[in-house]
C-alpha positions in Angstrom: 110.4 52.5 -28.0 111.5 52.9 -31.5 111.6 50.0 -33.3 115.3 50.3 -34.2 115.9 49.7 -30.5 113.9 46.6 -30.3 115.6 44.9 -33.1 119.1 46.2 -32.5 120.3 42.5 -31.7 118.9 41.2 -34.3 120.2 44.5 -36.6 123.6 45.4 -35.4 124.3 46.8 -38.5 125.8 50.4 -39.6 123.5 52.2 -41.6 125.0 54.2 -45.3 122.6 56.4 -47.7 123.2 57.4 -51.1 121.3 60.6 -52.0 119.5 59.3 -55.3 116.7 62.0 -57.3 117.0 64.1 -53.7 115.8 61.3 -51.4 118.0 59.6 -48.9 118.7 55.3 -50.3 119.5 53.5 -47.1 121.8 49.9 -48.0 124.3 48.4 -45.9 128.0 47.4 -46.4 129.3 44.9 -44.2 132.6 42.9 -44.4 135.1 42.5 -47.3 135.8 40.2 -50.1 133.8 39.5 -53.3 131.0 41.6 -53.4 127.3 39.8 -52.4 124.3 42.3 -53.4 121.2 41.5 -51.4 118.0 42.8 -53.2 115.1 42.7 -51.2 111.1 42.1 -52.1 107.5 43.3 -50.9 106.9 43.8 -48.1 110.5 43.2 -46.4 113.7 45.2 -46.4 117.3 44.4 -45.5 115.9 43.1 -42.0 115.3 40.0 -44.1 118.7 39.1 -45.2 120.4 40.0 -41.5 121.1 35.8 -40.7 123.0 36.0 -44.3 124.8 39.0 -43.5 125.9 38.0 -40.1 127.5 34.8 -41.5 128.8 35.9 -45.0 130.2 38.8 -44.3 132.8 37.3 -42.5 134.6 36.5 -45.9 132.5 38.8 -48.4 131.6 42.4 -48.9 127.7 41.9 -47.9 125.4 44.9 -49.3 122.2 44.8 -48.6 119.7 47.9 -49.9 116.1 49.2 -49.0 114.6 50.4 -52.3 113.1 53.9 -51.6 109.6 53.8 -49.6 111.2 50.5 -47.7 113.1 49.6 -45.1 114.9 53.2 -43.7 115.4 54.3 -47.1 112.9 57.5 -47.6 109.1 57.6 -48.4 108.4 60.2 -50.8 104.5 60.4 -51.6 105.3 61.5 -54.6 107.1 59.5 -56.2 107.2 56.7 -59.6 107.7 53.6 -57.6 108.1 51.4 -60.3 110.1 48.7 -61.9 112.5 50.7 -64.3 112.8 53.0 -61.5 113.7 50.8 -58.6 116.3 49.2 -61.5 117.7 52.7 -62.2 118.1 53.6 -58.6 119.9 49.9 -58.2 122.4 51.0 -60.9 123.0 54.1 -59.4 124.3 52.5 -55.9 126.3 49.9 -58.2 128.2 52.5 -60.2 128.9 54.9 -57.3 130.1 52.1 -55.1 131.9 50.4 -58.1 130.9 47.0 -57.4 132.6 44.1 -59.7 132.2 41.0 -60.1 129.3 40.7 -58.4 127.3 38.1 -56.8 123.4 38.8 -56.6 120.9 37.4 -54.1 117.4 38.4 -54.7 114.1 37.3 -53.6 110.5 38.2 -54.4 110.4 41.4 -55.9 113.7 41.5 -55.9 114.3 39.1 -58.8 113.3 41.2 -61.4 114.6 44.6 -59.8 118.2 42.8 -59.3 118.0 41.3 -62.9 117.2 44.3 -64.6 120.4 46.2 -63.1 122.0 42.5 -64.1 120.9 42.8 -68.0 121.6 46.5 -68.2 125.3 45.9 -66.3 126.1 42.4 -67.4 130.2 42.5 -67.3 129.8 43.8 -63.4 127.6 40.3 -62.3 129.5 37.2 -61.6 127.1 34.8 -59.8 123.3 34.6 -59.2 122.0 33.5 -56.0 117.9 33.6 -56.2 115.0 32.7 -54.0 111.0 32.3 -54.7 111.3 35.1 -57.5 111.0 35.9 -60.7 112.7 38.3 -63.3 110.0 37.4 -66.4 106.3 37.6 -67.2 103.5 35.7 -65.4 99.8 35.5 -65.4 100.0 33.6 -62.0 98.6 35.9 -59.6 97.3 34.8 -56.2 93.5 36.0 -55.5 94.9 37.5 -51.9 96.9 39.6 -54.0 94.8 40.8 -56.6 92.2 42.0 -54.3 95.4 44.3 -52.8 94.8 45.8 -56.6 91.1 47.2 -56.4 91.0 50.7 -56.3 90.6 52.1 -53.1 89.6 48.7 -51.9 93.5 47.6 -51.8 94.5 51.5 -50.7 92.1 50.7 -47.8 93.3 47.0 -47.0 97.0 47.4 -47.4 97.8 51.3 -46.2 94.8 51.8 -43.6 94.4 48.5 -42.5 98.3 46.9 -43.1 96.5 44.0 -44.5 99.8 43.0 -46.7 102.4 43.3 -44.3 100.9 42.1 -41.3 99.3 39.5 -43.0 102.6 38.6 -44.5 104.9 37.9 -40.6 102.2 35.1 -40.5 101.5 33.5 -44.0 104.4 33.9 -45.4 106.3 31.5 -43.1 105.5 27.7 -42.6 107.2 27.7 -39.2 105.2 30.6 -37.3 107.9 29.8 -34.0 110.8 31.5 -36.0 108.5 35.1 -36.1 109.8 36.2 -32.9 108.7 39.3 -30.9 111.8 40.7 -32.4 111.5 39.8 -36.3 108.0 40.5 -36.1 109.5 44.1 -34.8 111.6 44.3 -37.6 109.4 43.1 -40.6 106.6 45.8 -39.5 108.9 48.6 -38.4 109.2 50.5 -40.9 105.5 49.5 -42.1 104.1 51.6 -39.1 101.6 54.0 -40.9 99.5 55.1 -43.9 102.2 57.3 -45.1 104.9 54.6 -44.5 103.4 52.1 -46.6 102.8 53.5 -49.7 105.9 51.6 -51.1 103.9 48.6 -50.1 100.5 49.2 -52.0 102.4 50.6 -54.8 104.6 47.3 -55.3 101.5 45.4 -55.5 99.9 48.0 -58.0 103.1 47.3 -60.2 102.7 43.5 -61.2 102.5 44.1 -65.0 99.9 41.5 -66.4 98.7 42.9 -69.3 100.7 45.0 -72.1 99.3 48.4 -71.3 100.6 48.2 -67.7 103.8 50.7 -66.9 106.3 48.2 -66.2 105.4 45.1 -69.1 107.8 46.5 -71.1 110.3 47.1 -68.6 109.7 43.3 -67.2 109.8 42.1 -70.6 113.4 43.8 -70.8 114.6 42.5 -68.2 113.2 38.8 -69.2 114.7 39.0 -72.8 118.2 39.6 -71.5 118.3 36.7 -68.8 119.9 34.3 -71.9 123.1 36.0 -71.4 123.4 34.7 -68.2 123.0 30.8 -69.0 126.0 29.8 -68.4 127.1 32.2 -65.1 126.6 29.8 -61.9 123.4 30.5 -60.6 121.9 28.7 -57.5 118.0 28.6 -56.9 116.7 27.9 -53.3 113.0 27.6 -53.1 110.7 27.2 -50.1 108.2 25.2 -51.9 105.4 25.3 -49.5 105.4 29.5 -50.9 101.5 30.4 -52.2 102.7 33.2 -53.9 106.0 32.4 -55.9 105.0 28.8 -56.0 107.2 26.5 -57.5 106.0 26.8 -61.1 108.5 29.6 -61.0 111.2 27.5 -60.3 110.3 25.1 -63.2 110.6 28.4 -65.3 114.1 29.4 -64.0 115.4 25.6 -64.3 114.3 25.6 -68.2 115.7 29.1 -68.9 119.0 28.2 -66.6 119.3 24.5 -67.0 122.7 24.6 -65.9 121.8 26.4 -62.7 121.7 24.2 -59.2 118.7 23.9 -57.0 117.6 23.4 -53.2 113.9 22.6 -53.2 113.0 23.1 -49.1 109.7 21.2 -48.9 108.7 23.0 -45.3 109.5 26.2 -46.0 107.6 29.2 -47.5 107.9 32.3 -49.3 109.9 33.8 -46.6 112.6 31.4 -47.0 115.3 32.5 -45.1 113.1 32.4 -41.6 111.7 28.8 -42.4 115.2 27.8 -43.4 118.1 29.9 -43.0 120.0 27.2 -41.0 119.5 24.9 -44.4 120.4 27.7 -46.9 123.8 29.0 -45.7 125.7 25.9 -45.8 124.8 25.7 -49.3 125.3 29.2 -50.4 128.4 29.0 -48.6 129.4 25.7 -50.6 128.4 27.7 -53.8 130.3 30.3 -53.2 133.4 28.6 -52.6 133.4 26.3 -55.8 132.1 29.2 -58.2 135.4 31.4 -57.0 
């Protein structure tokens, strides 16, 4: 059974793709109203965000994208799957679909791939909405991870073996009851082989540490225009039982955004919106509503 099929209740949604560079960008566009753009991390896709879409996009244009080697987007093998061009490809679906006034919910990875089409198209961003992220430089780098880095050891782990995303249904979540048959379906779907996961092992390749990586530069872009944004509403939900975006990040968004609001979730973990979607959406919604 394809996997679509197995998840198609908890995935009812129509699929769009923008041709971007010659490969097909998969995103969804449910609802209508203000604008809510869903950016996804590693290893997820929109899967992630479908309790969010389901409920917002009753009053708001929900779009959610895969960034290309994720989700149903395509997998090139050849391809730069890094920051700046995960930011550019974010721009392009922003310009073609002429979204305004937008409102931004990010997590993991998506933090800094969200904020960087942010800096570079400030007057389209209205409202921030992020979740165990970050968008600015860190030396915090857990040891699970950084093995996911050694050559050929980490090509090995996380394309042969699916070490990252299979590891990630169970250890990213603090209640391990919420991982259904059918999310667990939908988080590995589209994770299913070597080839298909080279997004994966790439994302983890990209974490710029040091100045002679690809992306510092690009990160620390993205992190020296985050000041214009101090004073845009901003809400930060964070699962703080999360070993990977721990809560040290939070302390860094709350002193560059000390105007921002916050909903710590003490037993909840990196994948947030499993542990505790039923506590985030009344808030978001709340948000929403009083920053009009």
């Amino acid at each position: 059974m394809n996997f679509r099929d197995q998840i198609k209740n908890e995935y009812p949604f129509e699929s769009h793709w923008l041709k971007v560079d010659g490969h097909q960008y998969h995103y969804l566009d449910e609802g209508a109203g203000p604008v809510l753009l869903m950016v996804h991390g590693n290893p997820t896709w929109s899967f992630a965000w479908r309790r969010l879409i389901k409920q917002l996009s009753q009053k708001y244009r929900v779009i959610a994208v895969d960034h290309m080697g994720c989700g149903l987007s395509d997998k090139p093998q050849n391809y730069s799957y890094q920051l700046a061009t995960h930011i550019k490809n974010l721009k392009t679906l922003i310009r073609e679909l002429d979204l305004q006034n937008i409102t931004l919910f990010a997590h993991d990875w998506g933090g800094a791939i969200g904020m960087g089409a942010a800096v570079d198209l400030p007057e389209r961003f209205q409202r921030f909405v992020l979740m165990n992220t970050a968008a600015f430089r860190s030396q915090e780098i857990p040891l699970r991870i950084a093995v996911c880095r050694i050559p050929f050891l980490g090509a090995w782990g996380v394309r042969g073996l699916n070490l990252f995303s299979g590891a990630a249904v169970k250890m990213a979540v603090e209640k391990p009851e919420r991982m259904t048959a059918e999310a667990k379906a939908g988080f590995l779907g589209p994770y299913d082989s070597w080839k298909n996961r080279i997004a994966v092992h790439q994302f983890v390749k990209d974490i710029p540490l040091k100045p002679s990586h690809p992306s510092y530069q690009t990160l620390q872009h993205v992190e020296a225009g985050l000041q214009q944004f101090t004073e845009h509403p901003m809400l930060l939900i964070w699962g703080e039982k999360d070993w990977c975006f721990t809560t040290n990040f939070l302390d860094e968004f709350e002193r560059r955004f000390p105007d921002a609001e916050t909903l710590r979730i003490p037993d909840a973990g990196h994948y947030v919106f499993e542990d505790a979607h039923e506590v985030m959406l009344p808030r978001i919604e709340a948000f929403l509503e009083q920053h009009v």
